[in-house]
C-alpha positions in Angstrom: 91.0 53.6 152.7 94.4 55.1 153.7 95.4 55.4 157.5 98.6 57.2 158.9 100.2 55.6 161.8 102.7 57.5 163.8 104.0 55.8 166.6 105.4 57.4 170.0 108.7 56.4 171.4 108.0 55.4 174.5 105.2 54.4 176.4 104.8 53.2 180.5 101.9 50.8 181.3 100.9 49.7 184.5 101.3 45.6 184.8 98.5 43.6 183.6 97.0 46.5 181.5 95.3 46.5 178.3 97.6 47.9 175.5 95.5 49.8 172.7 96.5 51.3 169.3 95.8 55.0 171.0 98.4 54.5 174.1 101.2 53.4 171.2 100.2 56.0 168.1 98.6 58.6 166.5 96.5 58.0 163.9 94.8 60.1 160.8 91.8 58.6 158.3 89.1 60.1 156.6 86.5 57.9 158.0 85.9 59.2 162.3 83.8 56.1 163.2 86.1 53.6 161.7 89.1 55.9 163.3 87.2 55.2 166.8 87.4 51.4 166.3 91.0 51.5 165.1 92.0 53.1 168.5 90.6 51.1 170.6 92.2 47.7 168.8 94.3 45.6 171.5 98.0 44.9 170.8 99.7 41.6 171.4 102.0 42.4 173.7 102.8 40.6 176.9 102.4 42.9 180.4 101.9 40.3 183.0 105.8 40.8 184.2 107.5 43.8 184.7 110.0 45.4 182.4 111.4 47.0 179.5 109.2 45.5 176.2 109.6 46.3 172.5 107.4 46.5 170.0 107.7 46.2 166.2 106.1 49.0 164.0 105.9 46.1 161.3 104.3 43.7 163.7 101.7 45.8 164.8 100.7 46.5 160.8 100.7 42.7 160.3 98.1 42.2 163.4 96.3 45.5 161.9 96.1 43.8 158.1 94.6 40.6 159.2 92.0 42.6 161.3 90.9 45.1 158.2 91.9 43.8 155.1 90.5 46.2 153.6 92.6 49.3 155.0 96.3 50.6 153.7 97.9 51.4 156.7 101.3 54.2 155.9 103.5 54.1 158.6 105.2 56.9 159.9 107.7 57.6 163.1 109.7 54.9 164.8 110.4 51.2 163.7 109.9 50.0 167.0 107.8 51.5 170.3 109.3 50.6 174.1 107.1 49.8 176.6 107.7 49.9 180.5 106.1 48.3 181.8 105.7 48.6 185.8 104.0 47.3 188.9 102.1 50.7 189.7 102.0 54.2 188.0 103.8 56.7 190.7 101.3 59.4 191.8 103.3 62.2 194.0 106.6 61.9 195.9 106.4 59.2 198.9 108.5 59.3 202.3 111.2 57.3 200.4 111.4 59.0 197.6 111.8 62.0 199.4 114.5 61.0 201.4 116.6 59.6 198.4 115.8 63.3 196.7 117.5 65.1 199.8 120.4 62.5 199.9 120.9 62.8 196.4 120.9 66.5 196.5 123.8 66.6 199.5 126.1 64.6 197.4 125.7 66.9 194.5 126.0 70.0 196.2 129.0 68.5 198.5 130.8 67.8 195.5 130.1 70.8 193.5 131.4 72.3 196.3 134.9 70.1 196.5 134.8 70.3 192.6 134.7 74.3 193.1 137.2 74.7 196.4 139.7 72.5 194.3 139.7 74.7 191.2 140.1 77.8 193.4 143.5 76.4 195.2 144.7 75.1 191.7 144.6 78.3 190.6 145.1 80.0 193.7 142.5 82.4 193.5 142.6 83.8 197.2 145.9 85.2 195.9 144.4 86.2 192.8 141.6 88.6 194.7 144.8 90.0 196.7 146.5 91.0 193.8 143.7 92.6 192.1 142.3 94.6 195.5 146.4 95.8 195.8 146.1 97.0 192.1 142.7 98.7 192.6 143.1 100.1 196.1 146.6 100.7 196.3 146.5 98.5 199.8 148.0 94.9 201.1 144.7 93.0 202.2 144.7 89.1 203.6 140.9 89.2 203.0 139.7 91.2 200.5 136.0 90.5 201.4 135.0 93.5 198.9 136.2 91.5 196.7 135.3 88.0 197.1 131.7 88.2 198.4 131.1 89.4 195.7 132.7 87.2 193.1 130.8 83.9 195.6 127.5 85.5 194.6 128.1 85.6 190.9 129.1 82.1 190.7 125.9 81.2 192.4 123.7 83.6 190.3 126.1 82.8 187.3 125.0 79.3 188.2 121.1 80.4 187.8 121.4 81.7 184.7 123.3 79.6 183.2 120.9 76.1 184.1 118.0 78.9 182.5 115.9 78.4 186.2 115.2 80.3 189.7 113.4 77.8 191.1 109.8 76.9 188.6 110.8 80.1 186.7 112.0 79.7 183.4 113.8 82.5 182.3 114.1 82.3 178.7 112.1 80.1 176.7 115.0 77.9 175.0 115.7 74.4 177.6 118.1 74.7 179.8 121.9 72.9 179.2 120.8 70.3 181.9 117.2 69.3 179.9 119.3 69.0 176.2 121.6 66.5 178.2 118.7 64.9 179.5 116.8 64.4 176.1 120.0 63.3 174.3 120.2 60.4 177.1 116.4 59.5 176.9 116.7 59.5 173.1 120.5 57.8 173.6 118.9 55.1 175.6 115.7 54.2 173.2 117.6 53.8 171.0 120.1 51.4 172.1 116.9 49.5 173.5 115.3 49.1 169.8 118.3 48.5 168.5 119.3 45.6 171.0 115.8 44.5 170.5 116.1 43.8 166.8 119.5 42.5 166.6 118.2 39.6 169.3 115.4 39.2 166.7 117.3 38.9 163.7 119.7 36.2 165.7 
């Protein structure tokens, strides 16, 4: 009988805990019952310590074979599946995670804001608005506030738009600049991880 195994990238198990086929892949079969059994098989993997653990694709099929002989297991997805492994799953945002999510916050808007003020002098936009509220109006003004209230909004709802978000509100369905970065990093990361993980097995 033919089984299809796709494994998942990633995984996070809580320390001490059980890992089964069905936290680590997918699987498809003709048979239901036998599919049952086949998720609820326990990998060999070691979760008493906390940490980043790899798993081979290949040694999971080995412990698979010697269990049913008599299934042809096809493998699909990734060669090797990471598991984090941690001391307790996270439910909600604590006091102290909070705090480092406002601190974190400051320092990002603080130095979008320096990043922002320094452009503007480089290019000496407060000049700039002068010159275009003298070609538009005719008139000499220090503080063309017509003009530059304004053009402060727009980079702020420019801002909006751009990151695809008003606060849980998505406003197109595509992600946003900041959520591509983020999944080219996750998927950066894994697979450094796998990698490093098989070169220290080869050695």
């Amino acid at each position: 009988m033919l089984v299809y195994i796709h494994y998942k990238e990633r995984i996070t198990v809580v320390k001490n805990q059980t890992v089964y086929l069905e936290d680590i892949a997918d699987i498809v079969m003709a048979e239901s019952k036998k599919k049952e059994e086949l998720l609820k098989f326990p990998i060999e993997i070691n979760t008493s310590t906390s940490g980043i653990k790899i798993i081979s694709a290949l040694d999971i099929i080995q412990q698979l074979i010697v269990e049913y002989p008599d299934l042809h297991f096809d493998l699909l997805g990734k060669d090797g599946i990471i598991v984090e492994v941690v001391s307790k799953k996270i439910k909600g945002l604590k006091g102290r995670h909070i705090i480092a999510l406002v601190v974190a916050w400051l320092i990002i808007f603080i130095g979008s804001g320096l990043a922002i003020m320094s452009f503007h002098a480089d290019v000496s936009m407060p000049l700039v608005h002068r010159q275009i509220f003298h070609l538009l109006t005719g008139e000499n003004e220090p503080h063309p506030l017509l003009l530059q209230i304004p053009y402060s909004l727009g980079i702020g709802l420019g801002m909006v738009i751009f990151f695809n978000h008003i606060g849980k509100i998505k406003k197109r369905q595509e992600p946003s600049p900041l959520e591509v970065e983020m999944f080219l990093y996750n998927q950066n990361v894994n697979k450094y991880l796998t990698k490093e993980a098989s070169t220290k097995k080869d050695d």
